[in-house]
N, C-alpha and C positions, 0 to 999 in steps of 0.2 A: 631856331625853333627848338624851342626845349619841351622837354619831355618830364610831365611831373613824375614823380614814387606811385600814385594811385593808378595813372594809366598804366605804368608797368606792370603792375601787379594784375590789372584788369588782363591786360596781353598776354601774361605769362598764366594766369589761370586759364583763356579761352585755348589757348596752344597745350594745358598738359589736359583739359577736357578732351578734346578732341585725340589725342593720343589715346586716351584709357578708350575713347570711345571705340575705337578701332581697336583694340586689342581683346576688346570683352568677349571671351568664348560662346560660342552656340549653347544653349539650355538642352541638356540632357531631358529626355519623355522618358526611358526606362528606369526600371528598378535593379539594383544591384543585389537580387538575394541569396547570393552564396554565402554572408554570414549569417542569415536566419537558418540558412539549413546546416547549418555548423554549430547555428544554439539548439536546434530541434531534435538533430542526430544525436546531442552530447546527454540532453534530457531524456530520449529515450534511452539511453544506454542505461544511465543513472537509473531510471524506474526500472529497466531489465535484471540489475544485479539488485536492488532494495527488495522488489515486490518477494520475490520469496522469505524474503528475510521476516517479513512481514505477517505471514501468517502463523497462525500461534499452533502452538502444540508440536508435537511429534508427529513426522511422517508416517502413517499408517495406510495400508490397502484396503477405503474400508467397502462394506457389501455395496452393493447394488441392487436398488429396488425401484419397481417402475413409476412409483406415484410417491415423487423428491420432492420434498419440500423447499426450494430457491430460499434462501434466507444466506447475505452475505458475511463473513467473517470480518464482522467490523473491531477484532480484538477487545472488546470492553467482556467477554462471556467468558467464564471460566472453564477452561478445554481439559477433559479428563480422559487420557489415552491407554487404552491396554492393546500391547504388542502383539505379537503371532507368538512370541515366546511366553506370554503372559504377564510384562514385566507392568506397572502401573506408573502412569507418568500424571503429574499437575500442572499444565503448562508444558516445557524440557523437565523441569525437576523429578528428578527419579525417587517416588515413593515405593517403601517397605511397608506391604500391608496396607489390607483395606481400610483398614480401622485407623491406620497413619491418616490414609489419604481422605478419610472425612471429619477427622480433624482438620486439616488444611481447608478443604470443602467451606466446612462452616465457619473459620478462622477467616476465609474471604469474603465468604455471604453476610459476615454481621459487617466487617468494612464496608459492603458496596453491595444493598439487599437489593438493587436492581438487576444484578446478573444473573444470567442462567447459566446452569451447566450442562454441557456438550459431551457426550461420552463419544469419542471415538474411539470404537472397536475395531481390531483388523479381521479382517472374514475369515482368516485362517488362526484367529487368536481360539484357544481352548477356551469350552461353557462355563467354567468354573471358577476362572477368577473374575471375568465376566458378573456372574450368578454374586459372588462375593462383593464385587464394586458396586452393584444395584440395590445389595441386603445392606448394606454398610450405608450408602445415602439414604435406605428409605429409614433405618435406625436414625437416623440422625436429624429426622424430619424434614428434608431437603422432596420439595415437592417436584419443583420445576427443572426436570432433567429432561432432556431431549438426545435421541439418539441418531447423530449423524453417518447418512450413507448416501452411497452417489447413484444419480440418477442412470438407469440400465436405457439400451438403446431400444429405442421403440419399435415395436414394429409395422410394420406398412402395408 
């Protein structure tokens, strides 16, 4: 009795079928998500150290009044800061004088007439250079200035 090449081949595929078959591991039902929260913790860390980075101007203390206008700091407005010591800032840039700093003003408003300008004042900044930054835009016919201050806590 002889055995062709075909039947062998047939025998030796049903014998390594049956082998795999028996070896095939059980199907896992859970999820492994220790490395999503390993993407999620990394993303948060990354937005903890940007977001500051991210809003514009110089750090200022500014007032507090009870009826805030919510409007978020989406960077496109141009942010005009005077200090506590009275120092006048454009953005970080440190301006010399009023009259500097509305040149710059206007120097931004004809690139990109869509922006506004944001005065942030610090509550302990003196009236006067203040008084000076407001005479110096409205000289310069800068209509749309808005004056940012933080919302005071309400009361109950």
């Amino acid at each position: 009795m002889s055995v062709s090449g075909a039947e062998r081949l047939r025998a030796l595929r049903a014998v390594m079928q049956a082998e795999t078959a028996r070896r095939r591991p059980s199907v896992k039902s859970d999820i492994n998500v220790t490395p999503l929260v390993d993407v999620v913790l990394v993303l948060l860390i990354i937005f903890m150290v940007v977001t500051p980075l991210i809003a514009s101007g110089v750090a200022v203390d500014l007032p507090r009044t009870k009826f805030h206008a919510r409007t978020p700091d989406d960077g496109r407005d141009i942010v005009v800061s005077v200090t506590a010591d009275g120092r006048l800032y454009v953005g970080t840039n440190r301006i010399h004088g009023a009259e500097e700093l509305a040149r710059r003003v206007v120097s931004e408003k004809r690139r990109f007439p869509d922006k506004a300008v944001y005065v942030k004042g610090d509550a302990q900044a003196p009236y006067g250079p203040v008084r000076q930054l407001m005479d110096a835009l409205h000289e310069a016919n800068i209509d749309d200035v808005v004056l940012a201050t933080e919302e005071a806590a309400r009361e109950r």
